[in-house]
N, C-alpha and C positions, 0 to 999 in steps of 0.2 A: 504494500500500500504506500503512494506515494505520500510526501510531507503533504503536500496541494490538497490533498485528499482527505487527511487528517485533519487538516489547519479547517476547510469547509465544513467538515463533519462535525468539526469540537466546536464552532462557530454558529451551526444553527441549533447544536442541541442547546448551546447556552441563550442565545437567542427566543427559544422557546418555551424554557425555562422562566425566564426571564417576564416572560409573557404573560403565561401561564398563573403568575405566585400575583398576578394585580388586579383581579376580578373585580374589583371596587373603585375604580378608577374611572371621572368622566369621558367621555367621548373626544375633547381634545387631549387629553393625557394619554388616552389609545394611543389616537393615534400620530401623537409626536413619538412615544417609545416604541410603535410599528415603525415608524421611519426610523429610527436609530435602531433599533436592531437588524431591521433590513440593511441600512447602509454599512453596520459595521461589520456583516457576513462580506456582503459586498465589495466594500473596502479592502478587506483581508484577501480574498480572493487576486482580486485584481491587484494589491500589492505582490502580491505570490507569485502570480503568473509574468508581473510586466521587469521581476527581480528585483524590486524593490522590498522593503520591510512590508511585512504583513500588516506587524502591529500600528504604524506610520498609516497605512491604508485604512485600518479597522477605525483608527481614531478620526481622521477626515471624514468617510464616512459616514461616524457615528454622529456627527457635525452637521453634513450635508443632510441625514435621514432624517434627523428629526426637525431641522427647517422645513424641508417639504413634507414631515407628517404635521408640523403646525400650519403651515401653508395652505395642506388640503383642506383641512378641520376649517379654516376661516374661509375658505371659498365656499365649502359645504354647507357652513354655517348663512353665508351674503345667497345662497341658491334658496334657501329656505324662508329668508326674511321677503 
């Protein structure tokens, strides 16, 4: 099994873990923490693959995902009003 393979693997399980343990949490706090956990599998990945650091990737990312998981939430929100 490659490192790439482990690094994604150990990334979504944490990822969903992560998800998982917040059941109580409103609908934009979803989902800015869907966006950062999506971005920081994401990140990692694509740091892996492009030979850059993983963790460098996971952390950008986890940055970018949950700007655009707060991003969606207020546009969902302006669709609704």
């Amino acid at each position: 099994m490659s490192a790439l393979t482990r690094l994604g693997g150990a990334a979504l399980i944490v990822s969903l873990v992560s998800l998982a343990a917040c059941s109580d949490l409103n609908t934009t706090e979803e989902r800015t923490l869907s966006g950062a956990g999506l971005g920081a599998a994401g990140g990692a990945v694509i740091g892996a693959v492009t030979g850059g650091n993983p963790l460098v990737g996971a952390a950008i990312g986890t940055a970018a995902g949950a700007a655009g998981g707060y991003l969606l939430d207020q546009s969902k929100k302006d669709e609704v009003q």
